[in-house]
N, C-alpha and C positions, 0 to 999 in steps of 0.2 A: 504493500500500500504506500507507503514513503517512497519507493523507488517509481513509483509513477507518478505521484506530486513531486518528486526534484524535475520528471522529465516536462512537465508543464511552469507555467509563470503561475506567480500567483494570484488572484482573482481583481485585488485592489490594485495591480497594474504595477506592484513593489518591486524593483530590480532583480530580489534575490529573497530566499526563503528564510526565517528564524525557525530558532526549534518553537517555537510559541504559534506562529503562523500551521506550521505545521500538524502541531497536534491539535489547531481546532479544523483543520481541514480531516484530517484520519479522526478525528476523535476518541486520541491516545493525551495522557498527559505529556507538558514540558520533558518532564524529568523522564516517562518511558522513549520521547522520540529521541530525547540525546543520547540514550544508551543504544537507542538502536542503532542509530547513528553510527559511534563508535563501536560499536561490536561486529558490524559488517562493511567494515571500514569505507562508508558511503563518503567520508572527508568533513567539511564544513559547507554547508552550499555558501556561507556570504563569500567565500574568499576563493580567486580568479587565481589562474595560472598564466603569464602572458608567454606567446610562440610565438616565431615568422619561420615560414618554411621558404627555402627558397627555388626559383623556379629555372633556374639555370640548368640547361642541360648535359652539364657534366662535371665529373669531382676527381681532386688532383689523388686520389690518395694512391692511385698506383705508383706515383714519385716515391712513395715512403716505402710500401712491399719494393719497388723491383726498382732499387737504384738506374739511371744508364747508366753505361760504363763512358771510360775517359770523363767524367764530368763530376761537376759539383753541384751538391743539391743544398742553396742556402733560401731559409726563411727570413724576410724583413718584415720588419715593423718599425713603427715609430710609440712611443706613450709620451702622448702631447699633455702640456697643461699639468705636468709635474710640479706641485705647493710648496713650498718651503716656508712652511710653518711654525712657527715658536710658539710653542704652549707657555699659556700665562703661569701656570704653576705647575712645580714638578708632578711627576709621575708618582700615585700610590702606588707600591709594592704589592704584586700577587699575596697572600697570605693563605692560611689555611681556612678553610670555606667561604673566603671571598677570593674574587677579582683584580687585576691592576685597574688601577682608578685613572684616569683623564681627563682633564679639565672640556668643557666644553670651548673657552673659548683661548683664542688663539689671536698673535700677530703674523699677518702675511709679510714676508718679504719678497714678493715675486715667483715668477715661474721658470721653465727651461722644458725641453723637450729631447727623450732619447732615442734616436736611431739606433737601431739593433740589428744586428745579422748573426744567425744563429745555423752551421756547418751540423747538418741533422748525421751525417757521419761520424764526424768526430768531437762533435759538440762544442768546438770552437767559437767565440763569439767575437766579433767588433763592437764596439758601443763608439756612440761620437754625441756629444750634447751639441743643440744647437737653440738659439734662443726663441727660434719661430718654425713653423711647421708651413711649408709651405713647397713647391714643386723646386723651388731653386732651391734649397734645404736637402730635398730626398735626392734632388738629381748631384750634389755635391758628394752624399753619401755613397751613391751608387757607381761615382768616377773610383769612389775609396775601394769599394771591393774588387769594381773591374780590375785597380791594380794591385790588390794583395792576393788574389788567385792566377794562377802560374797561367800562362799563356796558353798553353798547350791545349789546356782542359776546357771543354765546351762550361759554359755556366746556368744552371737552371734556378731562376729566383718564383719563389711563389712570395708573392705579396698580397696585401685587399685591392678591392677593388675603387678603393675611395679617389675621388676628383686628382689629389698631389701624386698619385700615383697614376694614373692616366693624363694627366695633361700635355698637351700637343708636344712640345718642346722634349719631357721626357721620351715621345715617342720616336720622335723624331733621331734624338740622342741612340736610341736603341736598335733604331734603322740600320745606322751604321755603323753596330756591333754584330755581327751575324753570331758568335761564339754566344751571345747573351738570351738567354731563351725567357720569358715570363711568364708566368702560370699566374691567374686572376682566381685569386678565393672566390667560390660562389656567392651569390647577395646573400646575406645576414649570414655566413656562415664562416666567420673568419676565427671558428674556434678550428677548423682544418690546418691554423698556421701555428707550425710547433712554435714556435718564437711566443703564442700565445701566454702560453705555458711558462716561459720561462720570467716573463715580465710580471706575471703573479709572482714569481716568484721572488721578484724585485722588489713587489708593492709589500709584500709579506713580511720580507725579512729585512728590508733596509729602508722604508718607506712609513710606514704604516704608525708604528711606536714611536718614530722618532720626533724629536725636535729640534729646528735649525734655524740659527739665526742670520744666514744669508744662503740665496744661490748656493755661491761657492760652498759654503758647508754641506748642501743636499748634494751637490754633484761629487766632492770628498768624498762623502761617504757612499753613495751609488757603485765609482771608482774602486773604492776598496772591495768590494762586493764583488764587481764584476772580476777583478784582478785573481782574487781567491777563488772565483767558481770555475775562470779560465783557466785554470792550476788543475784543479779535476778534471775538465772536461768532460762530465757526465751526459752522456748523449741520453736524449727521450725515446723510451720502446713504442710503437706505432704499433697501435692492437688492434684496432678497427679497420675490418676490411670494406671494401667496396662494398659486396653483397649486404654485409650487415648492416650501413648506412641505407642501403636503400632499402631493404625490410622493414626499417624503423621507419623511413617516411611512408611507405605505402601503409601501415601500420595507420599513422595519424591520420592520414589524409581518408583512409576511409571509416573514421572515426569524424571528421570533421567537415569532409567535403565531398565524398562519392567516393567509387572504387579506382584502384591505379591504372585502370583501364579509361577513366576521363581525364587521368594527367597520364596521358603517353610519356612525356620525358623522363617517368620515372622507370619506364621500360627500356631506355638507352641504356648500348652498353660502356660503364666507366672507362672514362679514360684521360689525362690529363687535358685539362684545358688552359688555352692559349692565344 
């Protein structure tokens, strides 16, 4: 009976269901619709889950199973809009059954922005801070790696698909590199770029706790970070295959918008795109 009142609105035209709504439509109490609730793990109806799927017709991740050979497979990114924050008072200490404490508020001292390329083989990284994110920005970065990988080797970069990375000028740049290959993350799907991963890792551990009273002390400590992770070179294991990505979207989609048979694309077969 609940599971056919979540699949309708509710009568008075209310966005979303209460367990109180609910039990005078079933004519159950507040307190038996919440348990039902949780015991058939129905969730919460007030609270939304947001998705974008994307409609792109192909996905790079054969680059990560089946390296080419002669070549290098590097991830970029940028994490624009990096805070250099100074908390107004220090940090509480973790203790026992509580939490580190954080002030809510804060001095900014400006921002910076990190270019990154990340060598999915040998997990080698470039970092380059630059003060603006903008197409003359990425394309200064990308003269950097065309010359720190050996000539020889063809170069395959998967980046997003955002505007500084498509703009004419970079394209143009890229023209007259034939060795330089680019692979375009699908729309909203730029969790595909290992690099993704690694700049959580940035926000996590060198970002996140910290406090800094200029730029230069956030790119300091960024710098030391990157220096010591460059030291291991811990490369990311790529678990997700093709196939399994696209079970998962035909999965949703016919949960949300018809069967995979009204989105043909998702019947192509993967292959890096370019």
């Amino acid at each position: 009976m609940i599971n056919r009142a979540l699949q309708i609105k509710p009568a008075d035209d209310s966005t979303q269901w209460s367990a109180r709504s609910l039990a005078a439509v079933t004519g159950n109490s507040k307190t038996t619709v919440h348990r039902w609730v949780q015991t058939f793990s129905a969730g919460q109806p007030h609270r939304q889950k947001s998705f974008n799927l994307s409609t792109d017709p192909f996905i790079i991740v054969g680059l990560y199973l089946n390296l080419p050979e002669n070549a290098v497979v590097i991830c970029v990114d940028e994490k624009t809009h990096i805070q250099a924050l100074d908390r107004t008072q220090p940090l509480l200490p973790m203790g026992l059954g509580y939490v580190e404490g954080v002030t809510h508020n804060y001095i900014r001292h400006g921002t910076t922005t990190l270019f990154t390329a990340l060598d999915v083989t040998t997990g080698a990284v470039i970092a380059e801070f630059k003060p603006r994110h903008r197409h003359q920005e990425f394309l200064s970065f990308l003269r950097r790696i065309d010359k720190e990988v050996r000539k020889e080797l063809d170069l395959h970069l998967i980046v997003d698909n955002y505007c500084t990375q498509t703009h004419a000028k970079v394209k143009a740049w890229l023209a007259q590199r034939p060795r330089i290959h680019v692979h375009y993350t699908p729309t909203y799907a730029s969790w595909l770029n290992q690099v993704e991963s690694w700049l959580g890792l940035i926000t996590q551990k060198a970002i996140r706790r910290g406090s800094f009273s200029s730029v230069k002390e956030l790119i300091s400590k960024i710098e030391l970070f990157v220096a010591a992770y460059d030291k291991s070179k811990v490369t990311f294991k790529w678990t997700a295959t093709a196939d399994s990505i696209l079970e998962e979207l035909q999965r949703v989609y016919s949960q949300n918008s018809g069967t995979a048979h009204e989105q043909p694309w998702l019947l192509a077969t993967p292959m890096a795109a370019g």
